[in-house]
MIDOSE-1310 file (N, C-alpha, C; in nm, 2 decimals, decimal comma, always signed):
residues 261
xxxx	+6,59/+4,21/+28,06/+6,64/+4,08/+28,01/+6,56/+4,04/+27,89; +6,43/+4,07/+27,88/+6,40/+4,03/+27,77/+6,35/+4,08/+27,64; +6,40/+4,26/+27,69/+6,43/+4,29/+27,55/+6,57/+4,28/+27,51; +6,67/+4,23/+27,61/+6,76/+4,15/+27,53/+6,78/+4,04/+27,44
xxxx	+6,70/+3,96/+27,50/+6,64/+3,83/+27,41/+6,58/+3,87/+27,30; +6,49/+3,94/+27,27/+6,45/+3,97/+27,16/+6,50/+4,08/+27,05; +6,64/+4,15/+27,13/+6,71/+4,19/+27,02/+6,84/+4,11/+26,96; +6,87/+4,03/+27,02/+6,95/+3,87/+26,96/+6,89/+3,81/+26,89
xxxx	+6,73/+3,78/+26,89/+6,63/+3,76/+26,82/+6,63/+3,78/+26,70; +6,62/+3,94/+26,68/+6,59/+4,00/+26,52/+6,73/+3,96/+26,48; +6,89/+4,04/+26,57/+6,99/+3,98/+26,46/+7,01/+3,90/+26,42; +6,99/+3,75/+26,46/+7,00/+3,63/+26,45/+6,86/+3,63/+26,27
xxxx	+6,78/+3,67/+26,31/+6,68/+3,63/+26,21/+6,72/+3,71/+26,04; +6,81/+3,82/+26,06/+6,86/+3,91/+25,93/+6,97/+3,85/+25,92; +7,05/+3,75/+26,00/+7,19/+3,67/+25,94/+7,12/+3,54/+25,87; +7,02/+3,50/+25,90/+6,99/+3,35/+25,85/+6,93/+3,40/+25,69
xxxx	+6,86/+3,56/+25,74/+6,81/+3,57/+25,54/+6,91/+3,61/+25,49; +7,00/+3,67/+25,54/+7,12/+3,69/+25,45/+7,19/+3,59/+25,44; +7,16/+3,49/+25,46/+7,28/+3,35/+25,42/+7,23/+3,31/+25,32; +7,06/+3,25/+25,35/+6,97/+3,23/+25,19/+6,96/+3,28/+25,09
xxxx	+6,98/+3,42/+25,14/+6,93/+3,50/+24,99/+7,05/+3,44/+24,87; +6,99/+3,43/+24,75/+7,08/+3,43/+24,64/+7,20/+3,51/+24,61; +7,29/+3,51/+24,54/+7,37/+3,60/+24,54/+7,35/+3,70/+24,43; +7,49/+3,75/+24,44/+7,43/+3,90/+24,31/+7,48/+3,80/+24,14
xxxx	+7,42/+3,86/+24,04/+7,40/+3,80/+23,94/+7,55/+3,79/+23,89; +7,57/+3,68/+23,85/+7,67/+3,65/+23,79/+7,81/+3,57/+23,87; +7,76/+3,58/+23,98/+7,85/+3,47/+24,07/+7,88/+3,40/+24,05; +7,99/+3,30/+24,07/+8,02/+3,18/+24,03/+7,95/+3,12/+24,14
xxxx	+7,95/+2,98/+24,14/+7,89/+2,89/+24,25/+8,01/+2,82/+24,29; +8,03/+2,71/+24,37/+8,12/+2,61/+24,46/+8,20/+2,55/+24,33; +8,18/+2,54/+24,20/+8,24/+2,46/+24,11/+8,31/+2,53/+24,05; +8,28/+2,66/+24,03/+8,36/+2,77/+23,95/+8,27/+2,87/+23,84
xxxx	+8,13/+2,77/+23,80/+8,09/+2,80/+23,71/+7,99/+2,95/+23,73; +7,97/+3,03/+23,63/+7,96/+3,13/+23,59/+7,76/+3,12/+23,59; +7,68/+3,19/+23,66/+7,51/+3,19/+23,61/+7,51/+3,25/+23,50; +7,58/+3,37/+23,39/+7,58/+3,44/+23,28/+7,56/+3,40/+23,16
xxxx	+7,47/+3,42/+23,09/+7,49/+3,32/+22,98/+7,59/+3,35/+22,83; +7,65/+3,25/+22,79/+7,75/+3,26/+22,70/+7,70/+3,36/+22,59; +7,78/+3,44/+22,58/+7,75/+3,52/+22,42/+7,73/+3,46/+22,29; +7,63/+3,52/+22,21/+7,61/+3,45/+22,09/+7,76/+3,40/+22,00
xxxx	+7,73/+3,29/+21,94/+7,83/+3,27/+21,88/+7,89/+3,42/+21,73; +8,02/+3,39/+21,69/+8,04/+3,47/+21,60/+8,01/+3,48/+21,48; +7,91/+3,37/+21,45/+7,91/+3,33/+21,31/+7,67/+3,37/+21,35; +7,65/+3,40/+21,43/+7,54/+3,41/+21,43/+7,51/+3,59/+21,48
xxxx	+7,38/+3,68/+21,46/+7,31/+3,73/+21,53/+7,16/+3,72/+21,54; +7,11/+3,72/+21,61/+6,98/+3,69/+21,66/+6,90/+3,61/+21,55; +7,00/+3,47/+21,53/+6,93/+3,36/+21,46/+7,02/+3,40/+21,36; +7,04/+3,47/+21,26/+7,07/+3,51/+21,15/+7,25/+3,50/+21,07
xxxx	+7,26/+3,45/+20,99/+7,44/+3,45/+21,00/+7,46/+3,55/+20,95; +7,57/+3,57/+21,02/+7,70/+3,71/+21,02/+7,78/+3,72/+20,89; +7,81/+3,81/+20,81/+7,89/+3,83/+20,68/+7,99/+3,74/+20,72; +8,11/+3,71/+20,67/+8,23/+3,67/+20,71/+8,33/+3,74/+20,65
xxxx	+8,46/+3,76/+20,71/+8,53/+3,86/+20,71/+8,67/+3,78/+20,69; +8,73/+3,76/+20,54/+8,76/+3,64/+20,51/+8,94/+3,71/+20,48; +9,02/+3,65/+20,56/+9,18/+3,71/+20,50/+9,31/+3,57/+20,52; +9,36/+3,63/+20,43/+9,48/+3,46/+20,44/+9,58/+3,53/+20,32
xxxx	+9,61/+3,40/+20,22/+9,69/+3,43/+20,11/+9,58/+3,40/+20,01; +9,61/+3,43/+19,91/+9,51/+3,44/+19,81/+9,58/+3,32/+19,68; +9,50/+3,25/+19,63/+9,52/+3,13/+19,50/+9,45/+3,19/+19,37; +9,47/+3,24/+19,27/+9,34/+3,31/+19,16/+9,29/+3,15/+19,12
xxxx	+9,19/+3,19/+19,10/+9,09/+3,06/+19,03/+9,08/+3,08/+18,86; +8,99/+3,19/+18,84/+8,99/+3,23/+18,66/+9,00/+3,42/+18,77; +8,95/+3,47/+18,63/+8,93/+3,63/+18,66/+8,91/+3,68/+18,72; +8,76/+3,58/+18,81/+8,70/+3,71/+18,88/+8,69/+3,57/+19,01
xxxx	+8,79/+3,51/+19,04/+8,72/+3,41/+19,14/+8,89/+3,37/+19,21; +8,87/+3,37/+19,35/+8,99/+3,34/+19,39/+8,99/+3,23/+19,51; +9,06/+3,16/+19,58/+9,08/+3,12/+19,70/+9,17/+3,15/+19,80; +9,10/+3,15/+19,98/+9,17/+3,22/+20,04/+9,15/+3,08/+20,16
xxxx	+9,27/+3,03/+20,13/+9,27/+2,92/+20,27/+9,18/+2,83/+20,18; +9,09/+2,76/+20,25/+8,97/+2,68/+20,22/+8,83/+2,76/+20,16; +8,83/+2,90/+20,18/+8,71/+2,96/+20,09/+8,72/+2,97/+19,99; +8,61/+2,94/+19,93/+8,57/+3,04/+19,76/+8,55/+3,16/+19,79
xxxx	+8,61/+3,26/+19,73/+8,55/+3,38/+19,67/+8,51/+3,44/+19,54; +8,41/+3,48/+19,51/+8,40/+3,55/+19,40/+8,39/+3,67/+19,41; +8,46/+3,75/+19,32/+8,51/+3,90/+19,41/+8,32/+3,98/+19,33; +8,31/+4,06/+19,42/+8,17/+4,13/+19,40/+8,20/+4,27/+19,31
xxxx	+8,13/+4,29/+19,22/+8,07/+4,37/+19,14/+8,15/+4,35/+19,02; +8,22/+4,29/+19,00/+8,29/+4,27/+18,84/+8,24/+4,09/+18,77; +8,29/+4,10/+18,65/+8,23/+3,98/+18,56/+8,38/+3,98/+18,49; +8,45/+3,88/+18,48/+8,54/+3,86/+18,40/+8,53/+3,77/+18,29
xxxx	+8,62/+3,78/+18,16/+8,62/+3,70/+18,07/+8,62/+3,56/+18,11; +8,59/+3,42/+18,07/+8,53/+3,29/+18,11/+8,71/+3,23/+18,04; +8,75/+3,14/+18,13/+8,89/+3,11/+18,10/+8,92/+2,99/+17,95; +8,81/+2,97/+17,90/+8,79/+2,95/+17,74/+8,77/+3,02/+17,63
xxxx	+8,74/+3,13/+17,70/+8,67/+3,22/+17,62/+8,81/+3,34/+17,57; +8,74/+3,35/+17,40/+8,82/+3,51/+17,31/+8,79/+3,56/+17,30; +8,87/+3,64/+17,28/+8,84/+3,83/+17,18/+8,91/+3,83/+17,04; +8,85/+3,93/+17,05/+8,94/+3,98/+16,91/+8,99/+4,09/+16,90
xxxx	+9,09/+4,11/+16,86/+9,18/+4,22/+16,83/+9,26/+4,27/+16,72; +9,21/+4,37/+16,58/+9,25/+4,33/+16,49/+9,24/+4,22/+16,37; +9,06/+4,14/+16,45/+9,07/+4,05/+16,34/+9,07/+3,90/+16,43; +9,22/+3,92/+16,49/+9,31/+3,81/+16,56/+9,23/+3,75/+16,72
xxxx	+9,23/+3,63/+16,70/+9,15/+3,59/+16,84/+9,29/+3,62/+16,93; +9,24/+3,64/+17,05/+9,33/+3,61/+17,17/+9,28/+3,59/+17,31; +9,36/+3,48/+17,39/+9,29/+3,41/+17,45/+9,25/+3,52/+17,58; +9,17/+3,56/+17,58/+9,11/+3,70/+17,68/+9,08/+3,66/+17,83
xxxx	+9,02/+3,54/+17,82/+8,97/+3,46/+17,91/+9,13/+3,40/+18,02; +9,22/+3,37/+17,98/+9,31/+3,34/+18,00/+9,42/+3,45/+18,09; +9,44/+3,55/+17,98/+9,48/+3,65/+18,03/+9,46/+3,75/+18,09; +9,28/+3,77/+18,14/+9,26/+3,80/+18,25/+9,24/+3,73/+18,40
xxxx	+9,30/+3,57/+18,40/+9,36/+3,52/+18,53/+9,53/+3,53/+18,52; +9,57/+3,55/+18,40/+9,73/+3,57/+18,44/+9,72/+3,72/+18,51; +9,65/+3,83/+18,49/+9,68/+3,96/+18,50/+9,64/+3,90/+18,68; +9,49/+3,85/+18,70/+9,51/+3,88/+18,84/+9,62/+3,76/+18,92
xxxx	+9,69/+3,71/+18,87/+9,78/+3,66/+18,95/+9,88/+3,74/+19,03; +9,89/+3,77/+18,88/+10,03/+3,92/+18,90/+10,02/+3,97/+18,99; +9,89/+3,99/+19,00/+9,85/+4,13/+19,08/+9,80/+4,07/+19,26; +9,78/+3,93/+19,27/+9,76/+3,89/+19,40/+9,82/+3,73/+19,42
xxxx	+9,86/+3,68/+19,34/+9,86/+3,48/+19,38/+9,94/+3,52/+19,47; +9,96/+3,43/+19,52/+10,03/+3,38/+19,70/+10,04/+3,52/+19,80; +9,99/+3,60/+19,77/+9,98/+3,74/+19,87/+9,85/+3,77/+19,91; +9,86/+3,84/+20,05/+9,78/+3,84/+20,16/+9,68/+3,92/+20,11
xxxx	+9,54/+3,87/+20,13/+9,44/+3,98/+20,08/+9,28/+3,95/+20,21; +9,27/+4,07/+20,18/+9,13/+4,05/+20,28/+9,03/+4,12/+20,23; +8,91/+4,04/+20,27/+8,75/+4,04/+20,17/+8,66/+4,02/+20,27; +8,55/+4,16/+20,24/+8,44/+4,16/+20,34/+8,34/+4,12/+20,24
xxxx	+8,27/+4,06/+20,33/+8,11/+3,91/+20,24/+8,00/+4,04/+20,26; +7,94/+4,04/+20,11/+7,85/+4,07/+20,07/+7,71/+4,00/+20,06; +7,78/+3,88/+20,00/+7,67/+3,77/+19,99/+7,72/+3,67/+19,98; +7,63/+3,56/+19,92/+7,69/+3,41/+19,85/+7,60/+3,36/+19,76
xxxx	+7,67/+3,31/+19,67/+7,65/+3,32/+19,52/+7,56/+3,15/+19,58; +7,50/+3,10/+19,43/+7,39/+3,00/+19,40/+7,53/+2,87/+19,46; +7,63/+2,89/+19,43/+7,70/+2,80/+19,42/+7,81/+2,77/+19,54; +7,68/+2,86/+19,66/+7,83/+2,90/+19,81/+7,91/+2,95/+19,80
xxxx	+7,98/+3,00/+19,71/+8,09/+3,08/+19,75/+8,04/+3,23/+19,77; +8,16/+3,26/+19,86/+8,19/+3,42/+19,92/+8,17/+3,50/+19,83; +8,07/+3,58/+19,82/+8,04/+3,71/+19,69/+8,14/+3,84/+19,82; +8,23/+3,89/+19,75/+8,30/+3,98/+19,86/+8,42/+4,10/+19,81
xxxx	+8,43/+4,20/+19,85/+8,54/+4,33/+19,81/+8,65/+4,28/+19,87; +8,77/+4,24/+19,80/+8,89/+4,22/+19,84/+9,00/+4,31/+19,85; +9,10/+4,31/+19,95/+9,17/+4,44/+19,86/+9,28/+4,41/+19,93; +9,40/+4,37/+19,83/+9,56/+4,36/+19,87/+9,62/+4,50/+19,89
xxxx	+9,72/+4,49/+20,02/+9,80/+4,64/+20,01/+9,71/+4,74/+19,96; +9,59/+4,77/+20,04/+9,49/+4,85/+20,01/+9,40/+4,87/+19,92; +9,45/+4,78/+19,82/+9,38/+4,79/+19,64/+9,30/+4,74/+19,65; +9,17/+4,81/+19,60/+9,07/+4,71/+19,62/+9,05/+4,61/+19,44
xxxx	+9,06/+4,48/+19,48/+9,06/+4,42/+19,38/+9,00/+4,44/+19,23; +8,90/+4,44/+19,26/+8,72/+4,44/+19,19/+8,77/+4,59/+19,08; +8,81/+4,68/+19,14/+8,83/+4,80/+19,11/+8,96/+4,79/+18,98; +9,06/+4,74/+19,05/+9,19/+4,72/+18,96/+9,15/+4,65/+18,83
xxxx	+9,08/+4,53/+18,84/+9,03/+4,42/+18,75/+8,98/+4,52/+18,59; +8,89/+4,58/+18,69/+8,79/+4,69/+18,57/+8,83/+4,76/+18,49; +8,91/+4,84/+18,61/+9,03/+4,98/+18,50/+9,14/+4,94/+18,46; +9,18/+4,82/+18,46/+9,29/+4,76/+18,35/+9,22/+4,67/+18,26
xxxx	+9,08/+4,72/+18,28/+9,02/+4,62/+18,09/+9,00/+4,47/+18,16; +9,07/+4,40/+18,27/+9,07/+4,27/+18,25/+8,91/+4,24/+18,30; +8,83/+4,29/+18,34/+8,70/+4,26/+18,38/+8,60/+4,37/+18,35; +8,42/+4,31/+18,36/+8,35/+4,45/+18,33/+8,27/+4,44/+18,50
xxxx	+8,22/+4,57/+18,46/+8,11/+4,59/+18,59/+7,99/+4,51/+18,57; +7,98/+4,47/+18,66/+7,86/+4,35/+18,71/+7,73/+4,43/+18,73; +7,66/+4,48/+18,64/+7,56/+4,58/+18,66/+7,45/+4,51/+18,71; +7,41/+4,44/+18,68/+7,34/+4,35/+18,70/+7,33/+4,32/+18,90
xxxx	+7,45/+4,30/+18,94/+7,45/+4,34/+19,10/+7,53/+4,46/+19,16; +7,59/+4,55/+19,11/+7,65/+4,63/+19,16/+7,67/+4,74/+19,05; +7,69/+4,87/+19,09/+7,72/+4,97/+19,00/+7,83/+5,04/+19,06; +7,90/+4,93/+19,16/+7,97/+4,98/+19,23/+8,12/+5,04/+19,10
xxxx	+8,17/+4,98/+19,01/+8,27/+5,01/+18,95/+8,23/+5,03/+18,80; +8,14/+5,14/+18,77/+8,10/+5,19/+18,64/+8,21/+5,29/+18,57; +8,23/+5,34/+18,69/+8,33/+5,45/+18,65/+8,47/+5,40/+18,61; +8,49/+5,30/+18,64/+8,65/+5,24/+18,69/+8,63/+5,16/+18,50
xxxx	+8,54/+5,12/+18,45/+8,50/+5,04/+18,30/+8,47/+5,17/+18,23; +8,46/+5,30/+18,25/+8,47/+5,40/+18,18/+8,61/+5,43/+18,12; +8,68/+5,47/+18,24/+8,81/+5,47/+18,22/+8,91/+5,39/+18,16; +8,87/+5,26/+18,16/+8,96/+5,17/+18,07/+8,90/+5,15/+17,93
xxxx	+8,73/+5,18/+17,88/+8,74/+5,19/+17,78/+8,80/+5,27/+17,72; +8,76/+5,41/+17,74/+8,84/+5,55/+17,67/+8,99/+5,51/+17,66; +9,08/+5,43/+17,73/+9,19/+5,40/+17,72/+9,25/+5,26/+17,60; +9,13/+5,19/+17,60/+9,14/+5,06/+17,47/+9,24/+4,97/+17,60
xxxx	+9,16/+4,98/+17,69/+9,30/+4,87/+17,79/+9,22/+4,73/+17,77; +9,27/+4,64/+17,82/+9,25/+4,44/+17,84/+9,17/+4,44/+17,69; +9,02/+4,38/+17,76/+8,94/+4,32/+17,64/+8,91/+4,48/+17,54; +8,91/+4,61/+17,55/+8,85/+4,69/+17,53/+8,92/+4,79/+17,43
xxxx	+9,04/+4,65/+17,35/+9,15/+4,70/+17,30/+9,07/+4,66/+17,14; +8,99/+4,62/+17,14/+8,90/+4,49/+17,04/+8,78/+4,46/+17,06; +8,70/+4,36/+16,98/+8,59/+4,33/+17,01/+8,58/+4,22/+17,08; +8,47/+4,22/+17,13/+8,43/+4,10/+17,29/+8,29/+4,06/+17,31
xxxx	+8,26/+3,94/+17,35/+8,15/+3,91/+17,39/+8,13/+3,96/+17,56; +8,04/+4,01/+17,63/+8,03/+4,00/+17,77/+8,01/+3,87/+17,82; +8,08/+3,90/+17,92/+8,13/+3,72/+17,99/+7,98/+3,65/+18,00; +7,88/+3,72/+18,04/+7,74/+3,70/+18,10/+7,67/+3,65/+17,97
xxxx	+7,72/+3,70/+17,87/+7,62/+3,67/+17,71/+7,71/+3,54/+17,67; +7,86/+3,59/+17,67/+7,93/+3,43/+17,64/+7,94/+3,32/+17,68; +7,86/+3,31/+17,80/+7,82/+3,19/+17,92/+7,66/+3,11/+17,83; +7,63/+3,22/+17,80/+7,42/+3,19/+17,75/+7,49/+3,13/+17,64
xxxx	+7,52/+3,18/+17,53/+7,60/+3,11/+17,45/+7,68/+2,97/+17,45; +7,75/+2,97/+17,50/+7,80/+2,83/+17,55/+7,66/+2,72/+17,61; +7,60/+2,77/+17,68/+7,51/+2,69/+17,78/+7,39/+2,64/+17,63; +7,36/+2,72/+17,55/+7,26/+2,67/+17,41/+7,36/+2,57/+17,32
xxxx	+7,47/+2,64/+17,34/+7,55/+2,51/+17,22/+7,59/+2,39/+17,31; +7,61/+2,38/+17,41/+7,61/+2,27/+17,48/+7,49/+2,16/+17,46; +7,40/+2,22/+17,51/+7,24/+2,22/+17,51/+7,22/+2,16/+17,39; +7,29/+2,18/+17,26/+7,27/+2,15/+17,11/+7,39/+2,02/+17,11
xxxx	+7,51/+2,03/+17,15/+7,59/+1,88/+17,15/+7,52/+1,77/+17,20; +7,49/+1,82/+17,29/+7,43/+1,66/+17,43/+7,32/+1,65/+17,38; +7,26/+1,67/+17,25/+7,10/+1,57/+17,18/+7,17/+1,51/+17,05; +7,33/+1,50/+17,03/+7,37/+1,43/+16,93/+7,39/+1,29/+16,99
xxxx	+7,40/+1,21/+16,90/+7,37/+1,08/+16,90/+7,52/+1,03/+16,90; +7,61/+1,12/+16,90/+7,74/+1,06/+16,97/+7,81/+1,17/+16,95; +7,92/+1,16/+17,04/+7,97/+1,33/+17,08/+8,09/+1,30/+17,01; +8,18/+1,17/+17,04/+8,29/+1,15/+16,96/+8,25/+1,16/+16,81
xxxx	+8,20/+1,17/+16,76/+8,18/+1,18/+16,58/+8,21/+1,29/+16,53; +8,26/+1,31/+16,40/+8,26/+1,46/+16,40/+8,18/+1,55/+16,29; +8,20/+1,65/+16,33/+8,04/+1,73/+16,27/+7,98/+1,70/+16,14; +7,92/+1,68/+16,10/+7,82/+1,61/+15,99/+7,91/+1,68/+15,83
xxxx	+7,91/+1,81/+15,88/+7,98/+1,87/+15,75/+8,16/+1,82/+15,72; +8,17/+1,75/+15,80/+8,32/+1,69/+15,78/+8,42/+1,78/+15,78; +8,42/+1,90/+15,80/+8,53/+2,01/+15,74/+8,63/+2,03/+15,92; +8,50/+2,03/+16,05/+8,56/+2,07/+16,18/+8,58/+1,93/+16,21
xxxx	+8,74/+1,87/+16,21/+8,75/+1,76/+16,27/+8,92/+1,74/+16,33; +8,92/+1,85/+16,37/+9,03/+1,87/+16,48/+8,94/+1,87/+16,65; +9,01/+1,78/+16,72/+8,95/+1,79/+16,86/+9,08/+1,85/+16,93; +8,98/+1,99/+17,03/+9,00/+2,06/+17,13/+8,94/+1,96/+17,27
xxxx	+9,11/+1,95/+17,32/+9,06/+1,84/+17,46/+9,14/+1,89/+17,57; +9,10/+1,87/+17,67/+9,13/+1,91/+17,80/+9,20/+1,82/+17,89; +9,34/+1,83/+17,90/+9,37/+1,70/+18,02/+9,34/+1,71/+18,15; +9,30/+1,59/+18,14/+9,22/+1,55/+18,28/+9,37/+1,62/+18,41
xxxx	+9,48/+1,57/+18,39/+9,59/+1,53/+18,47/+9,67/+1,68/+18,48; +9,67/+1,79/+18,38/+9,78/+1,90/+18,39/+9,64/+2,05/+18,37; +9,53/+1,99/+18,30/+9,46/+2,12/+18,24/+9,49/+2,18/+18,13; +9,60/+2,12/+18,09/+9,60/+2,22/+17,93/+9,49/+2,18/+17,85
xxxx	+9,52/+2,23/+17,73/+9,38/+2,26/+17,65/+9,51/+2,20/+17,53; +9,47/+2,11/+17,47/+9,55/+2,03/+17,33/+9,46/+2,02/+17,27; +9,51/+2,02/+17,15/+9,44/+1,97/+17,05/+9,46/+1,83/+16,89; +9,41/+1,80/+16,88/+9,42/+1,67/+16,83/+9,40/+1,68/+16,65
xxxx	+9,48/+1,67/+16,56/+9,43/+1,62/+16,43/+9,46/+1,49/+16,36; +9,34/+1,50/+16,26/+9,30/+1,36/+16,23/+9,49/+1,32/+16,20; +9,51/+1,16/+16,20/+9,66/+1,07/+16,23/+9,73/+1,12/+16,35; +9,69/+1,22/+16,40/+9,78/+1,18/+16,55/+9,75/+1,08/+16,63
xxxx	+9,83/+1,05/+16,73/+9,83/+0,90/+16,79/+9,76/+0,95/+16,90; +9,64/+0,88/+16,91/+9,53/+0,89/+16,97/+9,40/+0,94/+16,94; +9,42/+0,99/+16,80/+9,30/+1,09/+16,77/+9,19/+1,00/+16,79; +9,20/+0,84/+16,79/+9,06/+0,79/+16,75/+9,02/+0,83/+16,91
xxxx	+9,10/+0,77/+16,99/+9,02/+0,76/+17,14/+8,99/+0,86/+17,21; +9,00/+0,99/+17,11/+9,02/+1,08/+17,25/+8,84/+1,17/+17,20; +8,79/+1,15/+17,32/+8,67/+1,23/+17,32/+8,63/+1,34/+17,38; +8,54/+1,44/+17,26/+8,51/+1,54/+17,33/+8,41/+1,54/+17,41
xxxx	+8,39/+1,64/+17,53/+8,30/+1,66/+17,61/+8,26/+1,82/+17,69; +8,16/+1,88/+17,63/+8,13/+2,03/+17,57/+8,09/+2,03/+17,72; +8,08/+1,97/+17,81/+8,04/+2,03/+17,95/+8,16/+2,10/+18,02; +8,27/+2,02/+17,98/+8,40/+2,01/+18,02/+8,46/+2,14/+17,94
xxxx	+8,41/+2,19/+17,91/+8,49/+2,31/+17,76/+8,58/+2,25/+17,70; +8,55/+2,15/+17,64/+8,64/+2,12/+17,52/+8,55/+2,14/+17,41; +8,58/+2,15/+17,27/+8,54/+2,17/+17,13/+8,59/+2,11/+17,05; +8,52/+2,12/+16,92/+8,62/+2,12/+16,75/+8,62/+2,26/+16,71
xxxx	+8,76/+2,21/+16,66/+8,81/+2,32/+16,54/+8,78/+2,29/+16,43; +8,80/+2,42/+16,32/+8,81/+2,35/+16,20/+8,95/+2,38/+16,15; +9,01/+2,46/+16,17/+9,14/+2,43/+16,14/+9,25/+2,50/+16,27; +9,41/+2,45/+16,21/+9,49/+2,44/+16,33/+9,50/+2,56/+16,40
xxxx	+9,49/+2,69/+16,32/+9,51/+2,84/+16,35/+9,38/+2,86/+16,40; +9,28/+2,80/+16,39/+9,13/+2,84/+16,48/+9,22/+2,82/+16,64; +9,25/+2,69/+16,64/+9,27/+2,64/+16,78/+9,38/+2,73/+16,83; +9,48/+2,73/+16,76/+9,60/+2,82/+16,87/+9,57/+2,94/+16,88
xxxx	+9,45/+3,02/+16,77/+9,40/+3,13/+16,80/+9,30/+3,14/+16,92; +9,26/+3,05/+16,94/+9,19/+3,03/+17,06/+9,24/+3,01/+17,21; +9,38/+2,99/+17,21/+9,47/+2,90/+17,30/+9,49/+2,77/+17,31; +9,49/+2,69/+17,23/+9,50/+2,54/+17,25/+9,65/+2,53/+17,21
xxxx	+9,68/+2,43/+17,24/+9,81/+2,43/+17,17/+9,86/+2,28/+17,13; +9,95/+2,24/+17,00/+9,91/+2,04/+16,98/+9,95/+1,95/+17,09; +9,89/+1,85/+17,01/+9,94/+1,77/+17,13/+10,08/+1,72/+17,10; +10,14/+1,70/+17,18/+10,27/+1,59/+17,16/+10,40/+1,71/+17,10
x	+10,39/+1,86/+17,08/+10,45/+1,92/+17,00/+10,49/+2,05/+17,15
């Protein structure tokens, strides 16, 4: 009898630790909830943020810069002409700057494109390879002349600026400033407007007194000669890329076009 009792004993005593014991990892409890802990988020790894992997419809900005949904992109390893900025061809300005955001329209506005992040530029946006219907953007830009290689960060498309020089394609049909040198440029003659003592006046030598102005409301680029209606009020402002001309064929050689005409 009473090694009966004491074998009711032990199994009684291995059902009460198996009731206590915890369960196996990952159980839910009485509420539903999970002990496992949630996976790192997608935008993180071990503290550190994750590229982003950016696709939608594409908006071109100027040359080398696009929007996808709510992002900035700047497409990586190319430098395109500055959308104020010429060339020359034969002498003849043309607006280069211009017509290397019509080329990439052509070639992407309102169509689906996807861009793996490289980096992000001073200014937040997406530094990133895009590539519509397989094309990779950055690539196309270069070997049709409308942009150069970005050596400076990438040597990724040297070859692809070989090939459109030997060909005379986009800017490479004529002479050109590099978008990178035509920026330093701009950024000293700006630098030289904003220590004049009034921006509306016009240049001391009297000869450049056609104003290159920018509408606030559409973005064209007009231009103004002395008795048109408004010439008094309308002011330049060199942060803004507006300028003087000195005469009417500077400006339309430039891309401006009159006002009111």
């Amino acid at each position: 009898m009473r090694a009966l009792i004491w074998i009711l004993g032990v199994v009684a005593g291995f059902a009460v630790a198996a009731y206590l014991s915890p369960g196996p990892r990952g159980a839910t409890d009485a509420a539903g909830q999970s002990d496992v802990a949630a996976p790192a988020t997608s935008t993180t790894v071990a503290g550190a943020r994750r590229p982003a992997d950016v696709s939608g419809r594409a908006r071109v900005i100027d040359g080398d810069s696009i929007s996808v949904g709510h992002v900035e992109v700047r497409l990586h390893g190319v430098d395109a002409p500055e959308g104020a900025q010429t060339c020359l061809d034969g002498g003849a300005r043309w607006p280069c700057g211009r017509k290397a955001a019509q080329a990439l329209r052509g070639l992407i506005d309102g169509r689906t494109v996807a861009c793996e992040e490289h980096d992000r530029d001073a200014y937040g946006r997406v530094v990133a390879t895009c590539r519509s219907d397989g094309v990779d953007i950055s690539a196309w830009l270069v070997e049709n002349g409308w942009a150069l290689a970005y050596r400076r960060h990438s040597q990724a498309y040297v070859g692809e600026e070989s090939l459109a020089k030997s060909a005379r394609r986009g800017v490479w049909r004529g002479e050109f400033d590099a978008p990178w040198n035509w920026r330093q440029a701009e950024r000293q003659r700006q630098g030289s407007d904003s220590r004049r003592t009034t921006v509306a006046a016009a240049p001391s030598s009297g000869r450049c007194t056609i104003k290159g102005n920018i509408s606030h409301s559409s973005g064209k680029r007009l231009y103004h000669v002395p008795g048109d209606p408004g010439y008094a009020d309308t002011r330049i402002s060199a942060s803004r890329g507006e300028r003087w001309f000195c005469s009417e064929a500077e400006a339309r050689a430039s891309g401006w076009k009159r006002a009111g005409s």
